[in-house]
C-alpha positions as protocol buffer text, in pm:
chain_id: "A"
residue {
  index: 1
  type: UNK
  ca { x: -1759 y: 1590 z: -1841 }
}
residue {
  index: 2
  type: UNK
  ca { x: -1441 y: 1607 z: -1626 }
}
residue {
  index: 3
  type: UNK
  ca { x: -1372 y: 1359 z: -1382 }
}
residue {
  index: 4
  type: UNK
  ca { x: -1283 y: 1544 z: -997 }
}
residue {
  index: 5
  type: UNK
  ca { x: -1027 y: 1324 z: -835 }
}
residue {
  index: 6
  type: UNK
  ca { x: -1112 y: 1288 z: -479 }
}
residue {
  index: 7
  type: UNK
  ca { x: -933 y: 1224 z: -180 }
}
residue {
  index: 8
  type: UNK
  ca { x: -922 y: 836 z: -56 }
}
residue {
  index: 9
  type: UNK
  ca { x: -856 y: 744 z: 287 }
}
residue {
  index: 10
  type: UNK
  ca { x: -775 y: 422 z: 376 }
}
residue {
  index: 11
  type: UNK
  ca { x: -1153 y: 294 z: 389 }
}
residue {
  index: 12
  type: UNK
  ca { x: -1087 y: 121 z: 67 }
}
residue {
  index: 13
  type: UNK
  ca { x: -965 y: -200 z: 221 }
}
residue {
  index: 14
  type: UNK
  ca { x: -1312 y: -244 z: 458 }
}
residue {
  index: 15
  type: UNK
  ca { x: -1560 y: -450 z: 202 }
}
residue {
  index: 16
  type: UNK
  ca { x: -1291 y: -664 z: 68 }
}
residue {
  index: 17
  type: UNK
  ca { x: -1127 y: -751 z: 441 }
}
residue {
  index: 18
  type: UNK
  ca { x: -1508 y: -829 z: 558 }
}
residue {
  index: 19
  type: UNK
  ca { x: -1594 y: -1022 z: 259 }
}
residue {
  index: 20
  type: UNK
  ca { x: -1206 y: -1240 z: 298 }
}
residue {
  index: 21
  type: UNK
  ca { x: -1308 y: -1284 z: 686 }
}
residue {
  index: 22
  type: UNK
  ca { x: -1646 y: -1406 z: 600 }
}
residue {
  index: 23
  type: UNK
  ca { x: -1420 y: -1661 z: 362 }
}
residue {
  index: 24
  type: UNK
  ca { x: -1187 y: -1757 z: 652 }
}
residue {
  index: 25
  type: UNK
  ca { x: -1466 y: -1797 z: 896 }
}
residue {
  index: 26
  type: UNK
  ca { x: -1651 y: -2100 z: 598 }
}
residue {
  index: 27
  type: UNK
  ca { x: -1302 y: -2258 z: 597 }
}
residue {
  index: 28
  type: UNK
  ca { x: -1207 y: -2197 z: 966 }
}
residue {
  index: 29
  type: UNK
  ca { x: -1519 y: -2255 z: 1148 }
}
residue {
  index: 30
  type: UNK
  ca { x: -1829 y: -2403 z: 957 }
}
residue {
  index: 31
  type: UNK
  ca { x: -1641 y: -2683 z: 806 }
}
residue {
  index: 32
  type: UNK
  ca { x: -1561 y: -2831 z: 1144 }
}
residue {
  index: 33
  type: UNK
  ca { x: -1929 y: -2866 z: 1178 }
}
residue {
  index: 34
  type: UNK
  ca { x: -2038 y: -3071 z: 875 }
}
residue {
  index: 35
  type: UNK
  ca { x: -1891 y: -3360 z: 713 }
}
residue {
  index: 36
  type: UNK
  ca { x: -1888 y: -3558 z: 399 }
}
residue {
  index: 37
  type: UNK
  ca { x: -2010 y: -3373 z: 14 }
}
residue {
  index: 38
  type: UNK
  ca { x: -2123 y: -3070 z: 263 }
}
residue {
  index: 39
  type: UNK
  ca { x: -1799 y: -3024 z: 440 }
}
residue {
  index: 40
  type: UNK
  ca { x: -1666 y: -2979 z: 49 }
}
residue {
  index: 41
  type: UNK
  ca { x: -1934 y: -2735 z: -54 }
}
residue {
  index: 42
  type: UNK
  ca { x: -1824 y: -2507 z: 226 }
}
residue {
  index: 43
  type: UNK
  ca { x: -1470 y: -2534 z: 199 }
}
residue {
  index: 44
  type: UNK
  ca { x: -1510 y: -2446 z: -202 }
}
residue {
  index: 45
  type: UNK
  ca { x: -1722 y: -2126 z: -97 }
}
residue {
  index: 46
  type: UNK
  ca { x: -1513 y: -2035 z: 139 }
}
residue {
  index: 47
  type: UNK
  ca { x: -1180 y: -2011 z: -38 }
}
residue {
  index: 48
  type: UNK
  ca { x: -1403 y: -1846 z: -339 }
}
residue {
  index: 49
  type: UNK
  ca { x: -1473 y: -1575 z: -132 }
}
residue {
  index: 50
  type: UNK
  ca { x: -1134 y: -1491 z: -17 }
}
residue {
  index: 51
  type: UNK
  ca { x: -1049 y: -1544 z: -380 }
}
residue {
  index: 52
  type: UNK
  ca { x: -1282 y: -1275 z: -471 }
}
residue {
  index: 53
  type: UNK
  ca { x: -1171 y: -1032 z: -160 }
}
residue {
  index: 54
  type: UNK
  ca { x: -852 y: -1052 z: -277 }
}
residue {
  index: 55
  type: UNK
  ca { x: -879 y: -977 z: -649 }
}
residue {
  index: 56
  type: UNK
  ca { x: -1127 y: -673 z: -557 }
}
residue {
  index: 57
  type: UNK
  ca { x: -921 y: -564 z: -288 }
}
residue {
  index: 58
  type: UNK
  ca { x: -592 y: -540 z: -546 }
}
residue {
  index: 59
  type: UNK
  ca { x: -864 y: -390 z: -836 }
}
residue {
  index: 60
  type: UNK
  ca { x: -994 y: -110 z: -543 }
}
residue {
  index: 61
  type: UNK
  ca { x: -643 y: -35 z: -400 }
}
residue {
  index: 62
  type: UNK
  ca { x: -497 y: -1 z: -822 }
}
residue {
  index: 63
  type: UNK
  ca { x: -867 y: 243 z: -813 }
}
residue {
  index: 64
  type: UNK
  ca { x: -767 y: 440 z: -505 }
}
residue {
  index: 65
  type: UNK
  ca { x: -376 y: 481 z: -668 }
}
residue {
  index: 66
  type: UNK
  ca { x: -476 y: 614 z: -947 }
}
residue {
  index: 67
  type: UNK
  ca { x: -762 y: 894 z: -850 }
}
residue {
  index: 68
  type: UNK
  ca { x: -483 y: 974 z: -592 }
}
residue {
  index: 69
  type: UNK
  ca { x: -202 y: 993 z: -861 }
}
């Protein structure tokens, strides 16, 4: 079965932005509110998010390259 490319706008970049911004917000925000072992906690899930948004907004942008190219 053939694959149909298909146009892809620019909405690629949505999930992973929300998902780094949700990221930013643990490391920005939520860890001035807690201290000691819990402060850590939400500093370590915060910059795994935006570890994560960035690595599947680089695999999603190579995705939208190629079904373009």
């Amino acid at each position: 079965m053939e694959r149909t490319k298909r146009k892809i706008g620019s909405g690629w970049i949505i999930p992973p932005l929300f998902v780094f911004f949700v990221g930013a917000m643990l490391t920005s925000v939520v860890s001035h509110a807690v201290d000691g072992s819990t402060h850590t906690t939400v500093m370590i899930v915060g910059f795994s998010l935006d570890a994560i948004a960035v690595i599947w907004a680089v695999v999603r942008w190579m995705r939208a390259n190629n079904a373009n190219g």
